[in-house]
C-alpha positions as CSV (number, residue, x, y, z in Angstrom):
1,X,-26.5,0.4,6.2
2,X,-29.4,-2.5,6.6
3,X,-26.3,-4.7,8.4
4,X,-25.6,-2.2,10.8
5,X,-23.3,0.7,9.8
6,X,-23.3,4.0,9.3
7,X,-22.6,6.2,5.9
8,X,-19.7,8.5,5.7
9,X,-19.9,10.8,2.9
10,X,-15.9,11.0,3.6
11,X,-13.6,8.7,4.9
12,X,-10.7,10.9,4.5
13,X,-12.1,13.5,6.8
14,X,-14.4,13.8,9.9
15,X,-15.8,9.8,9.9
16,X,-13.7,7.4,8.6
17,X,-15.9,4.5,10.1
18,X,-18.7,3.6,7.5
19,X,-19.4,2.6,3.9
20,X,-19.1,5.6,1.7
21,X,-17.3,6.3,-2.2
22,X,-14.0,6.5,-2.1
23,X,-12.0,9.2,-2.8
24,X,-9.4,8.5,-6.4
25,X,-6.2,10.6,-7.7
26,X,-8.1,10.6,-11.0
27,X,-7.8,13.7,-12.9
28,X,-9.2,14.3,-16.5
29,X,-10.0,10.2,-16.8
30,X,-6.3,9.2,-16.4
31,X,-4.4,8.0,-13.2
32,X,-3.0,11.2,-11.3
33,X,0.0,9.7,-9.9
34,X,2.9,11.7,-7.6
35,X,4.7,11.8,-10.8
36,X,1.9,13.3,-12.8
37,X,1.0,15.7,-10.5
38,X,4.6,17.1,-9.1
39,X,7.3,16.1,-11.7
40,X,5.9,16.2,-15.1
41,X,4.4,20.1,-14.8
42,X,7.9,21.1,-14.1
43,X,9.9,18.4,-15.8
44,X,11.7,20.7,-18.2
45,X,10.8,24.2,-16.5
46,X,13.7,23.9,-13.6
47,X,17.4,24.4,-13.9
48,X,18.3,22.5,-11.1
49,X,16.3,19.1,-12.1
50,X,17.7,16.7,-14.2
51,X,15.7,13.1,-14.2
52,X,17.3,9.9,-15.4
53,X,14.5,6.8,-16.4
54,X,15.2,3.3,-16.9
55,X,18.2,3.8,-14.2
56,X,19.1,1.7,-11.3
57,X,20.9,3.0,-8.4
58,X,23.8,0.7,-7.4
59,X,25.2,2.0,-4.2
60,X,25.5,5.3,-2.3
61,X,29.0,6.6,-2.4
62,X,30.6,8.2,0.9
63,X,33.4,10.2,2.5
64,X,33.5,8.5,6.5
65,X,30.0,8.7,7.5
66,X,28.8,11.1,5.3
67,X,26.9,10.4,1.9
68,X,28.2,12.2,-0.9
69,X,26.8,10.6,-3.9
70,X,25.2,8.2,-6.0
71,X,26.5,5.2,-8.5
72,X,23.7,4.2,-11.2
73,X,23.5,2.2,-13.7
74,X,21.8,2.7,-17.1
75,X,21.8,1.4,-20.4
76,X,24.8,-0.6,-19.5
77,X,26.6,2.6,-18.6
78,X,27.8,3.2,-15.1
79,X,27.5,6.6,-13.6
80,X,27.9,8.6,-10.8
81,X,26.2,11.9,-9.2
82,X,27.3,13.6,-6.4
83,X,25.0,16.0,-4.3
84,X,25.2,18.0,-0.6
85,X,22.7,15.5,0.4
86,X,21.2,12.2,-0.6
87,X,17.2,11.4,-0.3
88,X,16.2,7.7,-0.8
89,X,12.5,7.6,-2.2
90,X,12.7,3.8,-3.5
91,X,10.1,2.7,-1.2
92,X,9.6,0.2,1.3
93,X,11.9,-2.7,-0.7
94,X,13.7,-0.6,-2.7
95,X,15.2,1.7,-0.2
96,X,16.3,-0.7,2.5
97,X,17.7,-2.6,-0.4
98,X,20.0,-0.1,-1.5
99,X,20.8,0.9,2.3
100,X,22.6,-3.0,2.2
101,X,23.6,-2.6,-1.0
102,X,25.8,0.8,0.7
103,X,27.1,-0.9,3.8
104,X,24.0,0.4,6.1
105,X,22.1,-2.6,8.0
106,X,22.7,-5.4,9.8
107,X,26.5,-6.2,10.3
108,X,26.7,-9.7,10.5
109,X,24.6,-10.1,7.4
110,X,26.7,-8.0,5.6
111,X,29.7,-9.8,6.6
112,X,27.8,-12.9,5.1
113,X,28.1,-11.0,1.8
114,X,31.6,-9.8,1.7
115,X,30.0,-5.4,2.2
116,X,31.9,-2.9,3.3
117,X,30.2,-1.5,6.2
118,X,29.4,2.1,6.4
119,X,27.0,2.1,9.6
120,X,25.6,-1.0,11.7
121,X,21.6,-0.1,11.7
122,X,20.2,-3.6,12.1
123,X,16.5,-2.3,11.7
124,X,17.0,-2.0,8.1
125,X,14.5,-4.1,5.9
126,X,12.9,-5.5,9.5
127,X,10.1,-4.7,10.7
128,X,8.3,-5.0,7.4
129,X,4.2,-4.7,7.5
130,X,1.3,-5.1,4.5
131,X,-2.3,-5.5,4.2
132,X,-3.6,-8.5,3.3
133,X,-6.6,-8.9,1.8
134,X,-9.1,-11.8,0.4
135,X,-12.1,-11.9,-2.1
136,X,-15.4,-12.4,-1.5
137,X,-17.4,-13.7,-4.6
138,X,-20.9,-13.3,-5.4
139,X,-22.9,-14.3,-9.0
140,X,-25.0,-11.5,-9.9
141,X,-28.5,-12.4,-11.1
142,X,-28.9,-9.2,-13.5
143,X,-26.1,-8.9,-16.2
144,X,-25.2,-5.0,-14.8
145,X,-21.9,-5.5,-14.0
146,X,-18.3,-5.6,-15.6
147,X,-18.4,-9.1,-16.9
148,X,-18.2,-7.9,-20.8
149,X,-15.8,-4.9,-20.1
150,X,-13.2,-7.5,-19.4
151,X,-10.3,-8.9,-22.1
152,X,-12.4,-11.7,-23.0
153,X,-14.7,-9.4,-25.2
154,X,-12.3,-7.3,-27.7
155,X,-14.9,-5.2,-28.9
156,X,-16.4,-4.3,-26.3
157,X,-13.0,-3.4,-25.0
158,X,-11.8,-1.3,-27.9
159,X,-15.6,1.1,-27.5
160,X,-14.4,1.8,-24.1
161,X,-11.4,2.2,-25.6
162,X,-12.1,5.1,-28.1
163,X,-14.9,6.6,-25.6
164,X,-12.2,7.0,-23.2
165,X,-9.9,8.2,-25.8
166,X,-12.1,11.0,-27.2
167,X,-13.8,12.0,-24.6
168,X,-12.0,11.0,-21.0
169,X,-14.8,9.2,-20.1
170,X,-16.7,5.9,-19.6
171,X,-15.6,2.5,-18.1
172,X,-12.1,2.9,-18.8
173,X,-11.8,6.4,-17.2
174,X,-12.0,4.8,-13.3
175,X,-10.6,2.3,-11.4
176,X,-14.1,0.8,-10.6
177,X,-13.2,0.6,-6.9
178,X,-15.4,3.3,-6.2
179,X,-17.4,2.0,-3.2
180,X,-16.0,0.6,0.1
181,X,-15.9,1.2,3.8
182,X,-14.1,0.9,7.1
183,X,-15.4,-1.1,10.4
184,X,-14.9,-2.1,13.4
185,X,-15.2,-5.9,13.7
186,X,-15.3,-6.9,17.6
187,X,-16.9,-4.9,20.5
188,X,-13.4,-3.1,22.3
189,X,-11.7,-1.9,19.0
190,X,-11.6,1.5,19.7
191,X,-11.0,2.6,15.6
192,X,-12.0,0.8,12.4
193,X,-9.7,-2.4,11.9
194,X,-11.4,-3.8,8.4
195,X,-11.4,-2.4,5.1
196,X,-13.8,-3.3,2.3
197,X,-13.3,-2.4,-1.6
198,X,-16.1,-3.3,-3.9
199,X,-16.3,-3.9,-7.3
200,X,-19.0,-4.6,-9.8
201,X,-16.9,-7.5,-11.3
202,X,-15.2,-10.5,-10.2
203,X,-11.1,-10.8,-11.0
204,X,-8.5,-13.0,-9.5
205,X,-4.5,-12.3,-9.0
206,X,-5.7,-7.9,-9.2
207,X,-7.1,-8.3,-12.4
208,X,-4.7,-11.0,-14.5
209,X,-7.4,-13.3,-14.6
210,X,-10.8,-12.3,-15.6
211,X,-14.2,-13.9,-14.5
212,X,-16.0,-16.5,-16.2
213,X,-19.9,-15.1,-15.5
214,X,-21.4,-11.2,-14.2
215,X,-20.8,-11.3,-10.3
216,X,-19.4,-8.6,-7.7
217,X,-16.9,-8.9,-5.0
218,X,-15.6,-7.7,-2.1
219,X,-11.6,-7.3,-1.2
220,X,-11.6,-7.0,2.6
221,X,-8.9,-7.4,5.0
222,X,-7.4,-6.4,8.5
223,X,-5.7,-2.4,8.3
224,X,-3.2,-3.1,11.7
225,X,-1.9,-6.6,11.4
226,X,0.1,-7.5,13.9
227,X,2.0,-10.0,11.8
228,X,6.0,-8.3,10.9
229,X,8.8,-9.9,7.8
230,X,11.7,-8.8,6.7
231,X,14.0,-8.5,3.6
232,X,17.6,-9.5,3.2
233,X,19.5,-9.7,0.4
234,X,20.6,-12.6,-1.4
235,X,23.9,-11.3,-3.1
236,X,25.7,-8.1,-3.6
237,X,24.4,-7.7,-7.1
238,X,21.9,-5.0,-7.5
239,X,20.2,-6.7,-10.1
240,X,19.3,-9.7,-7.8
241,X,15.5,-8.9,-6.1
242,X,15.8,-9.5,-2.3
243,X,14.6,-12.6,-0.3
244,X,11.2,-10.9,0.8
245,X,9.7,-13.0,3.9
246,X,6.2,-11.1,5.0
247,X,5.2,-13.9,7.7
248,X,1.1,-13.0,6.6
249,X,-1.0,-14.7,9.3
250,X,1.5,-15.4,11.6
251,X,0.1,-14.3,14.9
252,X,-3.5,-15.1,16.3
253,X,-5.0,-11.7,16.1
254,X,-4.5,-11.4,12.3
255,X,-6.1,-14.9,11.8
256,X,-8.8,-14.0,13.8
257,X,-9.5,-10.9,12.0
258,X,-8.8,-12.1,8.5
259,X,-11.5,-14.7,9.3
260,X,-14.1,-12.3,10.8
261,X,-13.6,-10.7,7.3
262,X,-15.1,-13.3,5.8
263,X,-18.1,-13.4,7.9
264,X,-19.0,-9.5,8.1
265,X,-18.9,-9.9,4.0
266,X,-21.2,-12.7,4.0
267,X,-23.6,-11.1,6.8
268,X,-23.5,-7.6,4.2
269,X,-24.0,-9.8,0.9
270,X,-27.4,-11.4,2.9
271,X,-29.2,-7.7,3.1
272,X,-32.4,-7.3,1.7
273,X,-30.7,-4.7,-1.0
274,X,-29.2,-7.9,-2.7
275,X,-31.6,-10.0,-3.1
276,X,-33.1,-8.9,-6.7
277,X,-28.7,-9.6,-7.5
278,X,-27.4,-11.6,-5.2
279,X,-26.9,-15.4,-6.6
280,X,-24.8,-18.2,-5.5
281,X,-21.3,-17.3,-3.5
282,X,-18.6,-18.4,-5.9
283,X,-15.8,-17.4,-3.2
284,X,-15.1,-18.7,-0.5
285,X,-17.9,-20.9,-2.0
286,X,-20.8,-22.5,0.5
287,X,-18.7,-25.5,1.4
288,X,-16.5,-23.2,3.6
289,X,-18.1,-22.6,6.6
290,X,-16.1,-23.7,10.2
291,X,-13.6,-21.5,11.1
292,X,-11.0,-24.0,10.3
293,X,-12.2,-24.3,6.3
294,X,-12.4,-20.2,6.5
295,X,-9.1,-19.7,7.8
296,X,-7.1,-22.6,5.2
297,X,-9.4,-20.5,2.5
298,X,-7.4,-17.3,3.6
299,X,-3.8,-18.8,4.1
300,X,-4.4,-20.1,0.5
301,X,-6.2,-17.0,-1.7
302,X,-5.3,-14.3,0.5
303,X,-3.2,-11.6,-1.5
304,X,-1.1,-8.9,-1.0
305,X,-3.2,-5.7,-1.5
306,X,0.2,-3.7,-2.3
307,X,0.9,-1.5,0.8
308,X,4.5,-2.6,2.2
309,X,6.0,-0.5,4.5
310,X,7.6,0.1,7.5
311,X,11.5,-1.3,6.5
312,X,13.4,2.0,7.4
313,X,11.2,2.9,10.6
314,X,11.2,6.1,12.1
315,X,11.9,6.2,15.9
316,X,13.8,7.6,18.6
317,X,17.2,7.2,19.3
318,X,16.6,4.8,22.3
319,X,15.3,2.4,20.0
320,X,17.7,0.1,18.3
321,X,15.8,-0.8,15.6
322,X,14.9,2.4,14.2
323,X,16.3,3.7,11.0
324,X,15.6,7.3,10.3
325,X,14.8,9.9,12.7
326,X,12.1,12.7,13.1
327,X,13.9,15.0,10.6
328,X,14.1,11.6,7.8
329,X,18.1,11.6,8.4
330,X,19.5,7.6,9.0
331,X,20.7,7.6,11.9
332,X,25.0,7.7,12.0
333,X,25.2,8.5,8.6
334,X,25.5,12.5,7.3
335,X,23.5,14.0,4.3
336,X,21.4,10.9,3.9
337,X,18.0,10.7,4.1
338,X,15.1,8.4,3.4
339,X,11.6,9.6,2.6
340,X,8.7,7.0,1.7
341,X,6.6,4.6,3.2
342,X,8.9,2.5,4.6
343,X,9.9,5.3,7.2
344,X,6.3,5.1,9.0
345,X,6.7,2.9,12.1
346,X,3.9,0.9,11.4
347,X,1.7,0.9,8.5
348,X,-1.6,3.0,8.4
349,X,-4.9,2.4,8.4
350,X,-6.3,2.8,4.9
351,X,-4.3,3.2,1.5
352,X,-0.9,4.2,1.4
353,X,-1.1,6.9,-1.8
354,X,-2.3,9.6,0.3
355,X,-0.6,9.2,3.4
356,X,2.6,8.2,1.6
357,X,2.5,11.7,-0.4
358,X,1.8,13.8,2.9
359,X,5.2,12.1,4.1
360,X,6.8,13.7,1.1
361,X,5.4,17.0,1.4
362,X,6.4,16.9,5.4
363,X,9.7,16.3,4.5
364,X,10.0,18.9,1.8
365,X,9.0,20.8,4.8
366,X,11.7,19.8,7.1
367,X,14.6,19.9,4.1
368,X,13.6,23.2,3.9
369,X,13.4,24.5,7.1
370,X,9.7,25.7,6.9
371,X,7.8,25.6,10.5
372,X,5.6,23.9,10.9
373,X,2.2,24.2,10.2
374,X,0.0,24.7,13.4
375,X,-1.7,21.7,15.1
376,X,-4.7,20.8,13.1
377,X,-8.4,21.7,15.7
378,X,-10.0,20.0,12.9
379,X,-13.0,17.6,14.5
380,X,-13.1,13.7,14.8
381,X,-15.1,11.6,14.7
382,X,-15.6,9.5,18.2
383,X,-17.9,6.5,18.7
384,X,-20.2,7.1,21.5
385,X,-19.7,3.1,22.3
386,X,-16.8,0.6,21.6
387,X,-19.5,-1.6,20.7
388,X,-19.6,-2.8,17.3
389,X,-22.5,-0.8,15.2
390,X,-23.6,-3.9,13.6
């Protein structure tokens, strides 16, 4: 707020521009995942669900153009299932994997390869989008933060540890992201293109490498980059991961913005509230200050903040690279369908958890012909200037 911006007490709602708390799928202290919240209640309640772990799909199975089933593989063993209708939920490498895998994608590449192909849809696995994000690293004067809660000190770890296992609660019942924000970072940008996570800690690689002294950070990175990969697969086999090619930084607006991300963090981490913590910056580290230095910092320590998407797109039929349609069927291709994050035409601004789940629930919707729900008159927020509110 002292830099500039204004508080939302929800980003998920009315005002997503601001620094607020941010909302978590936490429930009881543990991680309230899709799974946990939809499967496991009814896991051994329905008749008509059966679910098969530590199982990898192999190939869809058709009749012509339609899909009529699904060869897996697990514990050595290869199966098969056949259903009325197929739904892909793999995710945005997964899915378009398997699609190539079937015969669906690009033709020539599938030539390469020696696949049958079912359907020439040379969008899939294109058009692939992430957020990127960087660290900003800051020593912390007062020993309040994480430092000792990390692997370095076992017993501190094992009395989170038990206070998490008796009573839910504690250090180890969060994911310490709890504070961040969304902002606009040049006058003209009409909605919040930078996102900001903070945590009381400092961790490198998400956590695999622990800090060496108390000290906060900041992940921050653009939400719309303009920069688009691909995947393509490498060999028939199933087994082998795709070539994944995510061209990060590739175009002049995302460099830009990656860099101004930088700056706003620095600007923020120079507010009177953090003087009485705020020591020297350990990342990017003082030495980096011309815009050439700030953006070889982010080609080199950016990282992926986990949000691919986009590989099966969703789009008209006039577009040629499109993949699904509005209803989540791929396009030439009977009783298939494809419902995750890598149907969304380009990927959202903010985490992909939420808006990944709605997806779901839309096309449980669709699948079974519900209406749909009436337009939301729900109120948005609108800045009264383009202006940046720093």
């Amino acid at each position: 707020v002292q830099a500039g911006y204004p508080f939302t007490d929800d980003m998920n709602g009315y005002q997503q521009e601001g620094f607020g708390w941010m909302d978590m799928t936490i429930g009881k202290g543990k991680r309230c995942s899709a799974a946990a919240a939809y499967l496991h209640p009814i896991v051994n309640q329905r008749a008509n669900l059966t679910t098969e772990d530590r199982s990898l799909s192999r190939r869809i199975l058709f009749d012509g153009k339609r899909a009529v089933g699904i060869e897996y593989e697990r514990f050595s063993d290869i199966k098969t299932e056949y259903a009325e209708e197929i739904i892909l939920c793999g995710g945005a490498i997964n899915s378009p994997q398997l699609l190539m895998l079937s015969g669906i994608g690009n033709a020539d590449d599938l030539r390469k390869l020696d696949i049958p192909i079912v359907q020439h849809l040379p969008g899939v696995g294109e058009n692939l989008q992430d957020h990127l994000e960087v660290y900003v690293q800051q020593e912390c004067k007062k020993p309040i933060t994480l430092y000792k809660a990390q692997w370095k000190f076992p017993h501190v770890m094992i009395k989170i540890g038990l206070q998490w296992f008796i009573n839910q609660t504690g250090d180890g019942a969060t994911a310490h992201l709890e504070a961040g924000g969304f902002i606009r970072s040049e006058p003209g940008v009409e909605h919040p293109n930078i996102q900001y996570h903070f945590l009381p800690s400092t961790v490198n690689d998400h956590g695999r490498e622990a800090g060496d002294r108390h000290a906060y950070q900041a992940h921050v990175g653009p939400m719309r980059p303009t920069s688009r990969g691909f995947l393509k697969l490498k060999s028939p086999d199933p087994k082998e991961h795709p070539r994944i090619v995510a061209n990060y930084l590739s175009t002049e607006q995302d460099i830009r913005e990656m860099r101004d991300s930088i700056k706003l963090t620095r600007e923020i981490f120079q507010q009177k509230a953090f003087d009485s913590y705020r020591g020297p910056e350990l990342a990017p580290g003082v030495h980096v200050q011309s815009d050439k230095d700030i953006d070889n910092y982010n080609r080199n320590m950016a990282d992926s903040a986990y949000h691919p998407s986009c590989t099966c797109k969703m789009g008209p039929d006039s577009d040629k690279m499109a993949v699904v349609d509005p209803s989540t069927r791929v396009y030439g291709i009977e009783g298939l369908r494809v419902v995750d994050a890598s149907i969304m035409p380009s990927v959202v601004s903010g985490n992909l958890n939420g808006p990944t789940i709605m997806v779901a629930e839309k096309a449980a919707d669709i699948i079974l012909g519900n209406p749909p729900l009436p337009r939301s008159k729900a109120p948005v927020y609108k800045p009264i200037t383009l202006k940046t509110q720093r």
